[in-house]
C-alpha positions in Angstrom: 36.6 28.7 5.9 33.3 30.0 4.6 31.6 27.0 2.7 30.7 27.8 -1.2 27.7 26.1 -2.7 28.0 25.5 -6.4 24.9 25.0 -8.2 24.0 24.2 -12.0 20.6 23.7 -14.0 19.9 20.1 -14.2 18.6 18.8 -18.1 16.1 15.9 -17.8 18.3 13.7 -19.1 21.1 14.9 -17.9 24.1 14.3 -20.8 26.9 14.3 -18.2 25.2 12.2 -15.8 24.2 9.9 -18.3 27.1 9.5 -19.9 29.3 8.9 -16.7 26.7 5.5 -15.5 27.2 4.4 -18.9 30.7 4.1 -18.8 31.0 2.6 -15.6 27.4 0.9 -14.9 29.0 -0.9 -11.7 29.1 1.9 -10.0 26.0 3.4 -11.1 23.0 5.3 -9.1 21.0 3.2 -6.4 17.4 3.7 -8.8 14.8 1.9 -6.7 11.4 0.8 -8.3 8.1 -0.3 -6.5 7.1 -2.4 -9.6 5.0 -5.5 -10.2 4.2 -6.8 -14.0 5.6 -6.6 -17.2 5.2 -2.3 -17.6 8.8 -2.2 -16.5 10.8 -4.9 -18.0 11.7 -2.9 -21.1 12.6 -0.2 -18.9 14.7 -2.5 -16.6 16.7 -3.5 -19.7 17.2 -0.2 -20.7 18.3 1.2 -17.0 20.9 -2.1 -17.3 22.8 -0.1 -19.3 23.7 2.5 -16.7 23.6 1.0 -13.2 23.9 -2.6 -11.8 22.7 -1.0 -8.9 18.7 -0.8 -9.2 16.4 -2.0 -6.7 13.7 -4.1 -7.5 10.9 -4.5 -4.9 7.9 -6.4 -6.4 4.5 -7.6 -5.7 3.9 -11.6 -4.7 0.4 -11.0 -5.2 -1.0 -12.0 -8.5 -3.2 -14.6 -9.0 -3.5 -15.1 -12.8 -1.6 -17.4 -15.1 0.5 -19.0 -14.6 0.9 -18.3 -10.6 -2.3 -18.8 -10.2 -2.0 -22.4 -10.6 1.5 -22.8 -8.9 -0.3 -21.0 -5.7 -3.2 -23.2 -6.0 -1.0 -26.0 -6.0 1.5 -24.7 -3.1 -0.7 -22.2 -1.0 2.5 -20.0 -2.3 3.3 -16.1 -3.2 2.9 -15.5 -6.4 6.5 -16.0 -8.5 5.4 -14.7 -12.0 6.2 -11.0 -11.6 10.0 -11.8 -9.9 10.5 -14.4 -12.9 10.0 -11.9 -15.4 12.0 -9.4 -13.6 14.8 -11.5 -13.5 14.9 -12.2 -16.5 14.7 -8.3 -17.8 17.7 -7.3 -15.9 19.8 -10.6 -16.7 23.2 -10.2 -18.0 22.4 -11.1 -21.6 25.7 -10.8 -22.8 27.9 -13.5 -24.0 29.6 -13.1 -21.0 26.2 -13.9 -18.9 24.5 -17.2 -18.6 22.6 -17.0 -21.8 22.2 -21.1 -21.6 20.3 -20.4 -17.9 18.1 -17.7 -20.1 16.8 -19.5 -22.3 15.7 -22.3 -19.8 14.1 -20.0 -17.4 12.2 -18.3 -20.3 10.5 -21.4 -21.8 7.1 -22.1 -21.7 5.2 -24.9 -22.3 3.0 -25.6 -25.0 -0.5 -24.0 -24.4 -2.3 -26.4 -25.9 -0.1 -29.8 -25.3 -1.4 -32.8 -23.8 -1.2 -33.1 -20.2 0.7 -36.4 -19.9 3.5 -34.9 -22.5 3.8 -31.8 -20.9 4.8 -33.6 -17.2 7.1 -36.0 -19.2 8.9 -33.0 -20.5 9.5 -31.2 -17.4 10.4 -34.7 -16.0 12.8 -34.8 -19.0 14.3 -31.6 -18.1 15.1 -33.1 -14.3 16.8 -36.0 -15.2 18.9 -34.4 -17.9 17.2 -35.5 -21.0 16.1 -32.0 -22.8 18.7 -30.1 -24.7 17.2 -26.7 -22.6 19.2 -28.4 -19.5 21.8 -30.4 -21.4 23.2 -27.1 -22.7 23.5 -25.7 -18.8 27.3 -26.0 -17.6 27.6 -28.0 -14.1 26.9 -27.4 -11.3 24.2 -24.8 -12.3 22.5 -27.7 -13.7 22.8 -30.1 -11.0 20.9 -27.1 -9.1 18.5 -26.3 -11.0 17.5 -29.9 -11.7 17.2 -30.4 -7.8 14.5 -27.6 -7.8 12.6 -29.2 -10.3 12.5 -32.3 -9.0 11.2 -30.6 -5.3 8.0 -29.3 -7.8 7.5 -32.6 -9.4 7.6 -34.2 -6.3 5.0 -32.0 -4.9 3.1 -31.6 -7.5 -0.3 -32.6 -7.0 -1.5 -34.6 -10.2 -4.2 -32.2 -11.4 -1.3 -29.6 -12.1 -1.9 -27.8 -15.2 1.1 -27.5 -17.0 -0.2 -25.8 -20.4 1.6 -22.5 -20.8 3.5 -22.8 -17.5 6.4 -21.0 -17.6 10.0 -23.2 -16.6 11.6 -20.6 -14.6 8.3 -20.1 -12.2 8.5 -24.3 -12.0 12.2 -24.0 -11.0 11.4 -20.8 -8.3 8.8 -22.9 -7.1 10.7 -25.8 -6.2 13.1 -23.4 -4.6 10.6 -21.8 -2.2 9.4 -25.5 -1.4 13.3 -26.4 -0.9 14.3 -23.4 1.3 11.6 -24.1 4.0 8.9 -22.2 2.1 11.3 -18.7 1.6 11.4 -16.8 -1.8 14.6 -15.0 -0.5 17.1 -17.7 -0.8 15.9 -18.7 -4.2 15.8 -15.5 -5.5 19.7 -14.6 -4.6 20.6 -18.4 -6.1 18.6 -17.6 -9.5 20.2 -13.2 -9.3 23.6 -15.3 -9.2 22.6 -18.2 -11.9 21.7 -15.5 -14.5 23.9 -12.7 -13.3 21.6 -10.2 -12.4 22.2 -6.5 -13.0 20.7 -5.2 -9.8 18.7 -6.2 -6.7 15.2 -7.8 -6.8 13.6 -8.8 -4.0 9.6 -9.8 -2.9 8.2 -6.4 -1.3 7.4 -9.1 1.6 7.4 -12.6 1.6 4.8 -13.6 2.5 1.4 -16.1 0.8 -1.2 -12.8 0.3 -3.8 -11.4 -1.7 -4.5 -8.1 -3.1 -8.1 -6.6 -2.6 -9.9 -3.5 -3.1 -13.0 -1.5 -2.3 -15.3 0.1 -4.9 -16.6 3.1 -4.7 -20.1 1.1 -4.2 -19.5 -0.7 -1.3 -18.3 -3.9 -3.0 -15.0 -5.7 -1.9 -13.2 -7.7 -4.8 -10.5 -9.8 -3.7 -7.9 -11.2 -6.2 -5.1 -9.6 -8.5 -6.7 -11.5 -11.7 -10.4 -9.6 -10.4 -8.8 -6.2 -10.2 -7.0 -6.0 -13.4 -9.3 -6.7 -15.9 -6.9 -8.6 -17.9 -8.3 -12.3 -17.3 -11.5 -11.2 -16.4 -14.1 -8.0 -17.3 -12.8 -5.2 -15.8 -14.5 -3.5 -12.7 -17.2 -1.4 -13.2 -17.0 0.9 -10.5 -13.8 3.0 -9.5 -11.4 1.4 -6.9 -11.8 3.4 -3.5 -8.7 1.5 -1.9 -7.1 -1.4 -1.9 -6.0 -3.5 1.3 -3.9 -6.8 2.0 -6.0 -10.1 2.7 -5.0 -13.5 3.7 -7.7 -14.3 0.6 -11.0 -14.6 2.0 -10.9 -11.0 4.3 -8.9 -7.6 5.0 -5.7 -7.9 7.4 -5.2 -5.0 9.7 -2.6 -2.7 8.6 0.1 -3.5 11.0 -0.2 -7.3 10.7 1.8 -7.0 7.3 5.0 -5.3 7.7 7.6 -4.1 5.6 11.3 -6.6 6.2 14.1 -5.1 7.8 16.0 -6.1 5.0 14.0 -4.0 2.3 13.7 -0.9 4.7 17.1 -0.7 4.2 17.1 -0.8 0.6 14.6 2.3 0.9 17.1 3.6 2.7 19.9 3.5 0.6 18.4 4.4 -2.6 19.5 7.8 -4.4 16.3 7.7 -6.4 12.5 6.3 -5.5 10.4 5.8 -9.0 6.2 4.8 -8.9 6.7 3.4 -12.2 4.5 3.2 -14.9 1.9 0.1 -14.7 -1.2 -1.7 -13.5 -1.9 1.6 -10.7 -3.1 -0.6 -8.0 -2.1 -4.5 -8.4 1.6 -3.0 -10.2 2.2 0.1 -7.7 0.2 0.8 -5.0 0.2 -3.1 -4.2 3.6 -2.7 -2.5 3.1 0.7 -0.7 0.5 -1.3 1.7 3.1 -3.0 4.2 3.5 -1.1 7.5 6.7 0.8 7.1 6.5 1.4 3.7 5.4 5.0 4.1 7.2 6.1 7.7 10.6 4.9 5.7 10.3 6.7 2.4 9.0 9.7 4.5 12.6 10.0 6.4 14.3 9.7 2.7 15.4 13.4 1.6 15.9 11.7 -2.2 13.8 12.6 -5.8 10.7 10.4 -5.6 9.2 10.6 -8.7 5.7 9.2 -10.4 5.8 8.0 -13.9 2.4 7.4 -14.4 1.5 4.8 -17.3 0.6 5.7 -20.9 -3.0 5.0 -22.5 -5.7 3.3 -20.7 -5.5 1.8 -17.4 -8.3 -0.5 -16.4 -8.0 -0.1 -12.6 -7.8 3.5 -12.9 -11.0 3.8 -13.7 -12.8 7.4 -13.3 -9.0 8.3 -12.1 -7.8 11.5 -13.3 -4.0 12.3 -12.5 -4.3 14.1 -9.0 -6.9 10.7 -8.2 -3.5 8.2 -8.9 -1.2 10.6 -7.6 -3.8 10.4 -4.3 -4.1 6.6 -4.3 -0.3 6.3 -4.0 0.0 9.2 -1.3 -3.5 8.0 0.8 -1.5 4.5 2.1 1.8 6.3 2.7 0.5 9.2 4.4 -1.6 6.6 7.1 1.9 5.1 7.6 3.9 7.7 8.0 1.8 9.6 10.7 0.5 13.0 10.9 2.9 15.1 10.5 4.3 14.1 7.3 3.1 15.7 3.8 2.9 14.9 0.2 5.8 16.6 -0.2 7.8 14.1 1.7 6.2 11.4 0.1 6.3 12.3 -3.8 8.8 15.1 -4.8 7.8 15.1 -8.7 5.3 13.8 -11.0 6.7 13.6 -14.4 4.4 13.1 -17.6 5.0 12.9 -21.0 4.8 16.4 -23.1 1.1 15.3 -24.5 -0.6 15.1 -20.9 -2.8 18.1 -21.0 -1.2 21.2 -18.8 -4.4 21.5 -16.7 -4.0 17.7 -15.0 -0.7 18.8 -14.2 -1.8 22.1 -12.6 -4.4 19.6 -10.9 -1.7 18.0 -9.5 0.2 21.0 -8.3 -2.9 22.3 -6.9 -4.4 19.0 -4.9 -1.2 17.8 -3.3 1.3 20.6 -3.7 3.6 18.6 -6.0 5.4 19.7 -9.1 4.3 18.1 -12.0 6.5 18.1 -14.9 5.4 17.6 -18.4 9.0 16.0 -20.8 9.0 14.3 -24.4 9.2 10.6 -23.2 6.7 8.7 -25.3 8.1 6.0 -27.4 6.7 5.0 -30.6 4.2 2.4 -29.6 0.9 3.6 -28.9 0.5 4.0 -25.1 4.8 3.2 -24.2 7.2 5.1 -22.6 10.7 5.1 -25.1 12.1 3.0 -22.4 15.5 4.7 -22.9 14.6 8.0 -22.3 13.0 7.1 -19.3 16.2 5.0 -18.1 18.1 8.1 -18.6 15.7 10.1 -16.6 15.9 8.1 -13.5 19.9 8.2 -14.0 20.2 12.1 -14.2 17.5 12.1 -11.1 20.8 10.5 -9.0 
């Protein structure tokens, strides 16, 4: 029998495809994001809606708020960017764990006394806050285990203004499971009935640190971002893995077995929107990374972030579309392209035609200009671009 191909023109967002994850969301597309902070949380709650199939892989690598102190504390990766993520793709139903929610997205008071601030995460241990007291057994014989491993360890100079519960309780996981995120991480996906998979791009205690294009090295999340500090003022060259006080050769960091094969079973690969290098690039740095998404014959698409991004300083489009190909290409050898690497960029309809023709022109990539803006000033409508990545499937 003589095989017949059918083919159809594909709208970006696709109504039928769209339509058919939202009615059955459990067995929606395999979306997979290499995403750090916040940028994608209102999209994560948005793509809920259509698959509980996403995959999360996510940077341990910050070193500002409140992680910064827990890995001062602990010598720890960072737990911030996972909490927050967690949280984003939470079954906030009634049917979810709403009680779990709200406990993992307290924080304390920024300005409390110390003393009062330890006495009311002690509280929350023993029983004695309404937070916990609300939290059905035995979730809440659990999670007071874990934060009684963090007090425990705690040294007394913690500083527990601002600190954020759920990062207490992920802490005292990791210190629980032998110093592993991944355990904690399944417990807490299960606690709050997570609508996907999230998982650290490599768990491992690592910072984040990048060239200028003067010659200096900067080593830190929190000195990259320009967020807790000034920003740089010179353009990132590259950015590199340290163990915090110098670079690691490439290989030394590699990419788990276990996250390989979510690469590999993903039916569409985002760069999402955010902080270009501490959000994005940050976990396309592990040996592996690039040689696995190279073999993937799926859409792999960059969403490039809206407004102003302080780390993409004297970056023009084809310049972040380059700092995401230049580590993927050194992994994945010689004889792979851009092409294999990056599929599409897609911008929203008010990025000027000629950075898309840059785009086209530097690396050989299609670059795709659609009406995905939301109504705050430098957003993506977080819908729109849920429903994007869905028809992309």
């Amino acid at each position: 029998m003589t095989p017949i191909t059918v083919t159809r023109d594909l709208a970006l967002p696709d109504p039928l495809r769209v339509a058919r994850a939202e009615n059955s969301p459990h067995l929606g597309p395999r979306v997979l994001v290499f995403s750090g902070g916040s940028a994608l949380n209102g999209i994560s709650r948005q793509l809920k809606r259509y698959t509980f199939n996403s995959l999360h892989l996510i940077t341990p690598f910050d070193s500002g708020g409140s992680s910064q102190e827990l890995r001062r504390a602990f010598d720890m990766p960072a737990v911030g960017d996972l909490r927050s993520r967690l949280m984003a793709l939470a079954d906030e139903t009634v049917l979810g764990q709403p009680d779990i929610y709200a406990l993992f997205s307290h924080r304390l008071d920024r300005q409390g006394a110390q003393p009062a601030l330890r006495a009311e995460v002690a509280a929350m241990r023993v029983g004695n806050h309404p937070l916990m007291t609300a939290i059905a057994e035995p979730m809440r014989r659990l999670i007071q285990g874990h934060l009684g491993q963090f007090l425990d360890a705690a040294p007394p100079t913690f500083d527990y203004r601002n600190a954020s519960i759920g990062n207490l309780i992920l802490a005292g996981g990791y210190l629980a499971n032998d110093r592993a995120l991944e355990p904690v991480l399944f417990l807490m996906s299960k606690m709050v009935d997570v609508r996907g998979t999230l998982r650290a791009v490599v768990d491992e205690t690592l910072h984040l640190g990048a060239e200028l294009s003067d010659g200096r090295q900067v080593i830190g999340q929190r000195e990259i971002s320009g967020k807790e500090v000034a920003p740089l003022s010179a353009p990132i060259r590259r950015c590199f893995l340290s163990d915090g006080t110098q670079e690691m050769a490439h290989g030394a960091v590699r990419l788990p077995a276990r996250n390989r094969r979510l690469i590999e079973e993903a039916e569409v690969i985002c760069y999402p929107p955010g902080s270009l290098y501490s959000s994005v690039v940050a976990n396309l740095l592990p040996q592996g990374v690039g040689r696995t998404l190279a073999a993937r014959r799926v859409p792999k698409v960059y969403l490039p972030s809206l407004g102003t991004d302080p780390e993409a300083l004297g970056h023009d489009l084809s310049d972040q579309v380059a700092a995401l190909l230049t580590p993927l290409l050194a992994d994945a050898g010689p004889e792979a392209t851009p092409r294999d690497l990056m599929t599409h960029v897609i911008c929203d309809r008010d990025t000027a035609a000629t950075e898309c023709d840059k785009v086209t022109a530097r690396h050989g990539i299609p670059c795709h200009r659609l009406p995905l803006a939301g109504a705050e000033p430098g957003k993506y409508d977080a819908g729109e671009v849920a429903r994007l990545l869905v028809s992309l499937a």
